[in-house]
C-alpha positions in Angstrom: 0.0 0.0 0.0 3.0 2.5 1.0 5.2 1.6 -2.5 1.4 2.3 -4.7 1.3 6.0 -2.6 4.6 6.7 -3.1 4.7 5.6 -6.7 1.4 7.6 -7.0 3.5 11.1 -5.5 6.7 10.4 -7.6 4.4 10.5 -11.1 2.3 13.6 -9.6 6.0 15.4 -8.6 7.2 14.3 -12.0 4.5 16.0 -13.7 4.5 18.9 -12.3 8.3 19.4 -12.7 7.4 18.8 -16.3 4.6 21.3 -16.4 7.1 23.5 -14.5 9.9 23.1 -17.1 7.4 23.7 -20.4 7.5 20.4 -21.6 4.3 18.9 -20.7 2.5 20.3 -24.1 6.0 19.9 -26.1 4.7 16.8 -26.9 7.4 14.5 -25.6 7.8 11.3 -23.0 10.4 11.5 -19.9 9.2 7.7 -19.8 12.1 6.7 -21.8 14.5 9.1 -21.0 14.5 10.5 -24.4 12.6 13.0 -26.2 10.3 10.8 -28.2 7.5 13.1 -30.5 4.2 11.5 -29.2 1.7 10.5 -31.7 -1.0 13.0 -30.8 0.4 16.2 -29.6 -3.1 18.0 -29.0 -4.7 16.7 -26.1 -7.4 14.3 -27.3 -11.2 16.2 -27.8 -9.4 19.1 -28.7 -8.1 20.5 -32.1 -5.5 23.3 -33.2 -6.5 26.6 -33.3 -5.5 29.7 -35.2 -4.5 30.7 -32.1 -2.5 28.4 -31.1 1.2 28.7 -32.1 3.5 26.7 -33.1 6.8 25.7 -31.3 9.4 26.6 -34.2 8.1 30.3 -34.5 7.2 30.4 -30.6 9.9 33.0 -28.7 12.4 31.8 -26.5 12.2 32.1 -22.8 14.8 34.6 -21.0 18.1 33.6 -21.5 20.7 33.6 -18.5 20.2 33.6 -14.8 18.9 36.7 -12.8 21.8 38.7 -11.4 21.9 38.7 -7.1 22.3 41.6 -5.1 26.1 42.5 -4.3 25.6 45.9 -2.8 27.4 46.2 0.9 28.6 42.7 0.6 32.8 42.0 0.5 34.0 41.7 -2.8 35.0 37.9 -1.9 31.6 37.6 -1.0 30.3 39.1 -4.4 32.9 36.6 -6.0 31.5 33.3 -4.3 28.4 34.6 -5.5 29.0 35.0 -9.1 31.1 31.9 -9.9 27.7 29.7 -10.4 26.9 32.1 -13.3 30.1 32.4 -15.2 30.4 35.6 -15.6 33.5 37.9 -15.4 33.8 39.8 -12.7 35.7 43.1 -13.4 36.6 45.4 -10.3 36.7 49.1 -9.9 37.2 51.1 -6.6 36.7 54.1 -5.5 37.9 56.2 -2.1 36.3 56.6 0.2 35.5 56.4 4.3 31.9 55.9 4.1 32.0 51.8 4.1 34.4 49.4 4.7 37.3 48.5 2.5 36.3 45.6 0.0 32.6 46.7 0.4 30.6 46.6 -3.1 29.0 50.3 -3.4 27.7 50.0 -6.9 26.9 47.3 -9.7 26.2 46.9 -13.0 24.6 45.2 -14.5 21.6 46.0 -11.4 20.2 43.3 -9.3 18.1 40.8 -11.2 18.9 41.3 -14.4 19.2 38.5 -16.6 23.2 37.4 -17.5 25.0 35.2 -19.8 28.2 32.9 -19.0 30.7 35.4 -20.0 29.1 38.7 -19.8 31.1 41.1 -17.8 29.6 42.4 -14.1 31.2 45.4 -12.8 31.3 46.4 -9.1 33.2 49.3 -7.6 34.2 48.5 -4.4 35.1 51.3 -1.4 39.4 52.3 -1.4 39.8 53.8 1.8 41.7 57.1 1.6 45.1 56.9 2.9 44.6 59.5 5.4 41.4 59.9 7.6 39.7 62.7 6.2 38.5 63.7 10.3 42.2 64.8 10.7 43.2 67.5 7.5 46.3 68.5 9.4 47.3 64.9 9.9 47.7 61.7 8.2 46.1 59.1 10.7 44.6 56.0 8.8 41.1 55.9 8.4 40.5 51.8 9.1 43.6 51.3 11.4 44.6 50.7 15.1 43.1 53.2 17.6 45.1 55.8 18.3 45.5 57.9 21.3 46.8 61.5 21.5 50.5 60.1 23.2 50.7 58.5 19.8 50.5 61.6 18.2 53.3 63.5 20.0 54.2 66.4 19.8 51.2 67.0 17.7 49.0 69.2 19.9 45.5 71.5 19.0 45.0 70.2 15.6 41.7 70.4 13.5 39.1 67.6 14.0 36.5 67.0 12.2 33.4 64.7 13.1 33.3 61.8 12.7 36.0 61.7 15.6 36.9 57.8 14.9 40.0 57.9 17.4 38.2 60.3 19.8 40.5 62.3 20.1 38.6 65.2 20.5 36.5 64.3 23.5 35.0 67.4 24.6 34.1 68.1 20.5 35.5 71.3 20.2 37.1 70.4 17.2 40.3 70.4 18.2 42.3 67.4 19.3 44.5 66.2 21.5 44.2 69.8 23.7 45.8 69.7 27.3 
């Protein structure tokens, strides 16, 4: 009794993957294994209309695979991403301290648009500057180690600007490293 229900749900899952794919009206048998034309093609009781068109002249589907979304993900990450879809991945970057380093700020084609194997996909990725732009009299680095004014010696009263990454301008006066 199970093996007839289960045999029952494999042909019903089987058809509807075929209904799914488009070939359930294309007129051919997964019986086999092998596209074999069936005999009728029109469902029985029913005739061709004028309507009804046929394969050769029908359009294709879309061609290639939708595009994901890469935006604020690592670069690696948009990488991993796109090797399924063998496309090219070409890199651009661009400084600045508003995200990360590595972090994908813009893509092209945009998100879901349909891509072949091959087709290029460009990202630009954020280059952090090599001074942080908080500290115009000094070049402190933007994504490195804290630092603390007794790093800074004998730099003293210099302009700070927010955001104030290292704090040190704690009283936000806009000057750092005061005594």
């Amino acid at each position: 009794m199970i093996a007839k229900h289960t045999k029952t749900r494999f042909a019903v899952a089987v058809a509807l993957l075929l209904l799914a794919a488009g070939c359930a009206d294309s007129g051919t048998s997964a019986a086999d294994g092998a596209a074999t034309p069936s005999a009728d093609p029109t469902p029985s009781g029913a005739s061709p209309s004028a309507s009804s068109s046929s394969s050769a002249s029908a359009p294709a589907g879309p061609v290639g695979n939708p595009l994901p979304e890469l935006l604020y993900r690592h670069v690696d990450v948009a990488r991993v991403l796109l090797e399924g879809l063998k496309v090219e991945l070409k890199v651009l970057q661009t400084t600045t301290a508003e995200f990360l380093p590595g972090t994908v700020i813009s893509q092209t084609p945009k998100p879901g648009a349909l891509v072949k194997a091959g087709q290029v996909v460009t990202v630009t990725t954020a280059d952090p500057p090599a001074c942080d732009p908080s500290y115009p009299s000094l070049c402190i680095a933007p994504f490195g180690p804290d630092v603390r004014c007794h790093d800074l010696r004998p730099n003293k009263g210099f302009e700070v600007l927010p955001p104030d990454r290292h704090r040190l301008d704690p009283d936000h006066d806009g000057v750092g490293c005061e005594d």
